[in-house]
C-alpha positions as CSV (number, residue, x, y, z in Angstrom):
1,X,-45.3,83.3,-68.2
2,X,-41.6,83.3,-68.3
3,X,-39.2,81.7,-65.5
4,X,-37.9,84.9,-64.4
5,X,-40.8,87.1,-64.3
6,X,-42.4,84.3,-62.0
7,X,-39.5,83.9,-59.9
8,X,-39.8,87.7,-59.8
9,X,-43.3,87.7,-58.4
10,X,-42.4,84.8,-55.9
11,X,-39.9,86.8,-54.5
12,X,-42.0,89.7,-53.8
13,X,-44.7,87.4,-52.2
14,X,-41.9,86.0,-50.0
15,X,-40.5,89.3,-49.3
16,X,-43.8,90.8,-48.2
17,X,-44.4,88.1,-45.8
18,X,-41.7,88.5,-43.7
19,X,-39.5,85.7,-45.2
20,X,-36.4,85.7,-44.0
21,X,-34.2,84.6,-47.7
22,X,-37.2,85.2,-50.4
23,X,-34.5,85.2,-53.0
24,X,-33.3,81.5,-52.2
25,X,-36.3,80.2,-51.3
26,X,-38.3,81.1,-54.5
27,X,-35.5,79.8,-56.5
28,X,-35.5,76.5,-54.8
29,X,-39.2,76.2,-54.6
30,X,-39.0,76.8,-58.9
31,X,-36.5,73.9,-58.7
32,X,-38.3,71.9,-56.7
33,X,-41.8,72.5,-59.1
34,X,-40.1,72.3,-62.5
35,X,-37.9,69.3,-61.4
36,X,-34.8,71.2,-62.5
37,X,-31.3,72.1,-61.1
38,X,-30.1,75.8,-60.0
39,X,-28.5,76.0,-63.1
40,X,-31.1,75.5,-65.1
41,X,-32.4,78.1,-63.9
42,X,-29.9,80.5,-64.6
43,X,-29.3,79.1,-67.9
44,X,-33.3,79.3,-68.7
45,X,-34.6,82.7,-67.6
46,X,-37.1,83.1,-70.5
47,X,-38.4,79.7,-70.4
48,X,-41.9,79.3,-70.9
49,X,-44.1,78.0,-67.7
50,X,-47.0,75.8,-68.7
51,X,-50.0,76.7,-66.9
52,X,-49.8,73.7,-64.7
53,X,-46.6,74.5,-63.4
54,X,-47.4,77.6,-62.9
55,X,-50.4,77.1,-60.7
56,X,-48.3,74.5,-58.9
57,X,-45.0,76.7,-58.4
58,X,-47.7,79.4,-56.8
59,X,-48.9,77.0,-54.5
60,X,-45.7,76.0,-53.3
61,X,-45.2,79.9,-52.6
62,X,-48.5,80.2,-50.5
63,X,-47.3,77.5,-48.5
64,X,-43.9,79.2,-47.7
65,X,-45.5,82.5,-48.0
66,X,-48.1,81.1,-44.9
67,X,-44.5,80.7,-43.4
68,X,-44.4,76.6,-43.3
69,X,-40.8,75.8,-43.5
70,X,-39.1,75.2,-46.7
71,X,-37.7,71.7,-45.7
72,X,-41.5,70.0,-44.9
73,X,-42.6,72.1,-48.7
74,X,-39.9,70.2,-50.3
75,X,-39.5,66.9,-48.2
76,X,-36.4,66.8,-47.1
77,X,-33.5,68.4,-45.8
78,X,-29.3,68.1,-46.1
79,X,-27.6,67.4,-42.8
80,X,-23.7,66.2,-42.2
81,X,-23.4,65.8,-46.0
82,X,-26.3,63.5,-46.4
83,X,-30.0,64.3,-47.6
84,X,-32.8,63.1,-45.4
85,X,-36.4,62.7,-45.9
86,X,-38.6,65.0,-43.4
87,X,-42.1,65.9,-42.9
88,X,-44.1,67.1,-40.0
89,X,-43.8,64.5,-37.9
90,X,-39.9,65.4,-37.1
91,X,-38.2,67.8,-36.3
92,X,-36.3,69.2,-39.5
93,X,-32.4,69.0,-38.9
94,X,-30.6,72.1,-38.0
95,X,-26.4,73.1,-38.7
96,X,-25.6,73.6,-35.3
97,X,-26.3,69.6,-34.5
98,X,-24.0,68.7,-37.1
99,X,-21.5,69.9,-34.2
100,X,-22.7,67.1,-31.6
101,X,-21.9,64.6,-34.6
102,X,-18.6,65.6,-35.1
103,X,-17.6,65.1,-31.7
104,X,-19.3,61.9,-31.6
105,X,-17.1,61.2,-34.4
106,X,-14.2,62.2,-32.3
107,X,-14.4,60.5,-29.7
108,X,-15.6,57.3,-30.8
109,X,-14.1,53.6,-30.7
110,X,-13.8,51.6,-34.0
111,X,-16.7,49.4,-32.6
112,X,-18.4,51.6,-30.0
113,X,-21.8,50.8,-28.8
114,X,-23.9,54.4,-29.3
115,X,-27.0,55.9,-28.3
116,X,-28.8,58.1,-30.0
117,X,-31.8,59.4,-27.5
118,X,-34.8,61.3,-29.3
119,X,-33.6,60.1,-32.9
120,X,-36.4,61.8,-34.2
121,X,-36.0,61.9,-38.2
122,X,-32.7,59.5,-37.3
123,X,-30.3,62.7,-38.7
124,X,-27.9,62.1,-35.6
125,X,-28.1,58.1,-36.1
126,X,-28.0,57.9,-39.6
127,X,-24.9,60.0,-40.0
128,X,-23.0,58.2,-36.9
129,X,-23.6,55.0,-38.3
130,X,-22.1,56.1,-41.8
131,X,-19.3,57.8,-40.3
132,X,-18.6,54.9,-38.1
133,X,-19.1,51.7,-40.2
134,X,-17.8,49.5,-37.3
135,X,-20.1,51.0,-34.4
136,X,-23.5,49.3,-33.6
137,X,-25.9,52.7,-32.9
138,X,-29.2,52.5,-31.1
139,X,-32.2,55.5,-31.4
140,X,-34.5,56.0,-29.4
141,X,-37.8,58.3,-29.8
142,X,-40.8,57.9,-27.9
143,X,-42.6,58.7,-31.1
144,X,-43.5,55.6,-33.0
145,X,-44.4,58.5,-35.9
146,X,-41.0,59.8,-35.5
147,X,-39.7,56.1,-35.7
148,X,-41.2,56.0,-38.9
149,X,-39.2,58.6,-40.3
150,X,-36.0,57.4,-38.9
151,X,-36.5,54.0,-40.9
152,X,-36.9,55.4,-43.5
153,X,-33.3,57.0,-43.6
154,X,-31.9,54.4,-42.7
155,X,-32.9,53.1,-46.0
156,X,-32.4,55.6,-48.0
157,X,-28.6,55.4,-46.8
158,X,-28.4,51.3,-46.5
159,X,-27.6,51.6,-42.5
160,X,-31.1,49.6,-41.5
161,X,-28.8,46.9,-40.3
162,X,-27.0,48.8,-37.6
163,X,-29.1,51.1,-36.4
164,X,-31.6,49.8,-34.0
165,X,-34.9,51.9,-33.8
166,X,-36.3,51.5,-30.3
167,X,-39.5,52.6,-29.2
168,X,-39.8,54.8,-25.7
169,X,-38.7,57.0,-23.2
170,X,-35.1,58.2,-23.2
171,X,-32.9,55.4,-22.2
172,X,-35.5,52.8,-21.1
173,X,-35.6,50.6,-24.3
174,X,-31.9,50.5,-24.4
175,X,-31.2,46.3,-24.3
176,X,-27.6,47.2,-22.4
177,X,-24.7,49.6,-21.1
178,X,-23.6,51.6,-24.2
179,X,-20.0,53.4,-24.7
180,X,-21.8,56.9,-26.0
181,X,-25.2,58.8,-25.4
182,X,-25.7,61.7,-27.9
183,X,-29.1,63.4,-27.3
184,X,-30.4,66.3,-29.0
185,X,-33.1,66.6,-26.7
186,X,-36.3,69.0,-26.9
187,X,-34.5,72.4,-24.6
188,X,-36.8,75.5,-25.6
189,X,-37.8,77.1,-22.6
190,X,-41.1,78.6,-21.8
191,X,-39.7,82.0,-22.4
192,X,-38.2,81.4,-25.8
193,X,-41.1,79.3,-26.9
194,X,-43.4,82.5,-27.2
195,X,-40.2,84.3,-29.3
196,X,-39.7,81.4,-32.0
197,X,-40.8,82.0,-35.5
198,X,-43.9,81.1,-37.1
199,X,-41.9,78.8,-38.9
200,X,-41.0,76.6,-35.9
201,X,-43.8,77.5,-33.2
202,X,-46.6,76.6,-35.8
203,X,-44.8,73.7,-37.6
204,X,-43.1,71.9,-36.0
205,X,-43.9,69.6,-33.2
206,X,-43.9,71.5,-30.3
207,X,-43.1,68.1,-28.1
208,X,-39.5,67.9,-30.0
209,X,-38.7,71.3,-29.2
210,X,-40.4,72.3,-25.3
211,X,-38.1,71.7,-22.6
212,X,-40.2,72.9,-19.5
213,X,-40.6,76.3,-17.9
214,X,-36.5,76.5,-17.6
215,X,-36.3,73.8,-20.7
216,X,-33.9,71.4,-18.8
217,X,-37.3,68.7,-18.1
218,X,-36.1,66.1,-20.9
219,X,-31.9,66.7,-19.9
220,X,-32.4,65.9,-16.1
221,X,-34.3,63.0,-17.0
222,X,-32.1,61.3,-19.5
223,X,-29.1,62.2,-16.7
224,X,-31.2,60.5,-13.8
225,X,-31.4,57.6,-15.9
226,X,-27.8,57.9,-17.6
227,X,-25.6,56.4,-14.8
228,X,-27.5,52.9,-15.1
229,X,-26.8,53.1,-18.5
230,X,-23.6,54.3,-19.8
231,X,-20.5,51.7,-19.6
232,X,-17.3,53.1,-17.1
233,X,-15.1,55.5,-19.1
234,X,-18.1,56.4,-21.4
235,X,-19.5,59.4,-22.4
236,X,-22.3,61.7,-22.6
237,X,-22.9,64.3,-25.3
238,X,-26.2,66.8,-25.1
239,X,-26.6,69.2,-27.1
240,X,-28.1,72.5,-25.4
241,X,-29.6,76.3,-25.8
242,X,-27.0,79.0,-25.8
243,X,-27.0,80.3,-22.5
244,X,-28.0,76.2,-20.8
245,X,-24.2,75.1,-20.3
246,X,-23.6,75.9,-16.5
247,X,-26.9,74.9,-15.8
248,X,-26.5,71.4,-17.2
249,X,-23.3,71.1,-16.3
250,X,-25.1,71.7,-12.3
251,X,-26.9,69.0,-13.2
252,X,-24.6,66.6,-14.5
253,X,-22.8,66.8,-10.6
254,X,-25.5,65.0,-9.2
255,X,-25.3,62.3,-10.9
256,X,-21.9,61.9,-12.1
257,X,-19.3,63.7,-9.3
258,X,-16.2,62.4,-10.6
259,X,-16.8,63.3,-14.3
260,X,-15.1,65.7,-16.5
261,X,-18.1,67.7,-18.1
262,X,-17.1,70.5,-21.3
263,X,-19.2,73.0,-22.7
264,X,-18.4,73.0,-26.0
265,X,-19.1,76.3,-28.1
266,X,-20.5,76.3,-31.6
267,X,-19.2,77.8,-35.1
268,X,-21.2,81.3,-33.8
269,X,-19.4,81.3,-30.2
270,X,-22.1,80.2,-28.5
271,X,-22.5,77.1,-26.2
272,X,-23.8,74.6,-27.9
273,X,-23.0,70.9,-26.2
274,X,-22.4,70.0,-23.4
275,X,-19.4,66.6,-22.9
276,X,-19.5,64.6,-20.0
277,X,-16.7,62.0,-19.5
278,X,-17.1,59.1,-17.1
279,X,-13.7,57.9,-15.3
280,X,-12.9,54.2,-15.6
281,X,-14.9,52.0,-12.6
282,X,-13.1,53.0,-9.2
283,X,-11.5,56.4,-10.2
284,X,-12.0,58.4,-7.7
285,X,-12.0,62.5,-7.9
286,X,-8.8,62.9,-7.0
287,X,-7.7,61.5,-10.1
288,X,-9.7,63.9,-11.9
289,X,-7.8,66.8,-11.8
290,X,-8.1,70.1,-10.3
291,X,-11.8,71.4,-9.0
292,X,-12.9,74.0,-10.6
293,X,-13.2,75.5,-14.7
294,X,-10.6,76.1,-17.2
295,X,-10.5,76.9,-21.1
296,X,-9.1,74.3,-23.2
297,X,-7.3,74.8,-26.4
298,X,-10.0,74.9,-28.2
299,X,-12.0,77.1,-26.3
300,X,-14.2,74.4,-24.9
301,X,-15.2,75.3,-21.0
302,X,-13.9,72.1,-19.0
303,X,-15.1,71.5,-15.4
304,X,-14.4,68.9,-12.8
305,X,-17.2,68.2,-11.2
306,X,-16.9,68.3,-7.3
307,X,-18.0,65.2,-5.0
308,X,-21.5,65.1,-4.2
309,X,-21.9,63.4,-0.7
């Protein structure tokens, strides 16, 4: 059979069971079977498939076509600019985290001490560390599984030496104070659990994605915890669900009064992270600022966070 009449009938297997790009994902699957580039592909439409690769390119498209995500079929999965290995045991990277990144990015020290909580595949970690050659990073996951993953990006991009892979909850394993917490931490609600599609709710594991009946379970634990933890004039970086932000932000007041806590919006317009920013030792709310919330200039939702007796 010829390249294009199988990527033909591919696409109509994907379209048919509801995937969402059949076009792009039949073409990568070929790709991926053949062990050739895009253009190849373009350049090779009457190429004659063997039957083996045939029979192996149409079980690649029962897989996707049973609606298992792309990046577990092929094994890995681009985030930040860099490739990463994933399989089932993580949770596959998504765009909207590279956004918790750059601002990690932004704010960092030269040689800033970093946490990354719930590393997971080590995506976050991984692409701190080779952003930020002089910063020592720790990751946590309570997932020794998920650990396993994580090592092996660091390396695949030679950072095994200063990323620290930490078994347990949250915070807990952390040896010391650091200057930065990022946490991408599991925020689905109960709600939006039942709405996700088959590609995430049957796939991928459901404890790196359920956040509790309101999904906030994991983010008010790491916050309880955080104040112990995170060095004076430090900061905190969660990323969150879209409509989360003044929820979080509620619950950063508890535990942090005098802090300066954004909601920062994604490339969509949606919330997407939430910043908190922890005064030097001994600075008091005044210093802060005005009460209340204002718009920043770049559109990031800024709140001082009022003095909880």
């Amino acid at each position: 059979m010829q390249l294009q009449v199988a990527l033909a009938q591919a696409m109509a297997v994907l379209e048919k069971a509801g995937v969402e790009e059949p076009r792009l994902d039949a073409k990568v699957l070929l790709t991926h079977a053949l062990g050739m580039t895009g253009a190849q592909l373009f350049t090779h439409p009457r190429r004659q498939l063997s039957s083996t690769e045939l029979t192996d390119y149409r079980q690649l498209i029962e897989r996707r076509a049973q609606r298992e995500p792309l990046a577990y079929i092929v094994g890995h999965k681009e985030f930040y600019g860099l490739d990463f290995f994933v399989d089932t045991r993580v949770l596959i990277p998504r765009p909207e985290t590279e956004l918790l990144v750059e601002k990690a990015i932004e704010i960092s020290q030269r040689q800033s001490v970093i946490a990354d909580v719930g590393t997971g595949s080590g995506a976050i970690a991984v692409s701190l560390a080779v952003h930020l050659p002089q910063a020592l990073i720790y990751a946590t996951d309570v997932s020794s599984a998920a650990l396993e993953v994580a090592a092996r990006n660091c390396r695949r991009h030679g950072v095994q030496d200063r990323v620290h892979l930490l078994q347990g909850r949250l915070l807990e394993p952390l040896p010391g104070p650091v200057d930065l917490i990022v946490a991408n931490l599991p925020y689905v609600s109960e709600v939006e659990w039942a709405q996700l599609p088959p590609e995430i709710r049957c796939y991928e594991p459901r404890e790196a994605l359920y956040g509790g009946p309101d999904g906030l379970d994991h983010i008010r634990r790491l916050l309880a915890q955080a104040r112990g933890y995170l060095k004076p004039g430090g900061s905190i970086l969660l990323e969150i669900g879209a409509t989360q932000g003044e929820a979080v932000v509620a619950l950063t007041r508890r535990h942090f009064p005098t802090a300066e806590a954004e909601i920062i919006k994604d490339y969509a317009g949606l919330d997407r992270v939430v910043m908190v920013s922890r005064g030097a030792r001994g600075q008091g709310a005044e210093e802060q600022g005005s009460k209340g919330a204002r718009v920043n200039d770049v559109g990031a939702h800024v709140f001082q966070l009022e003095v909880v007796d």
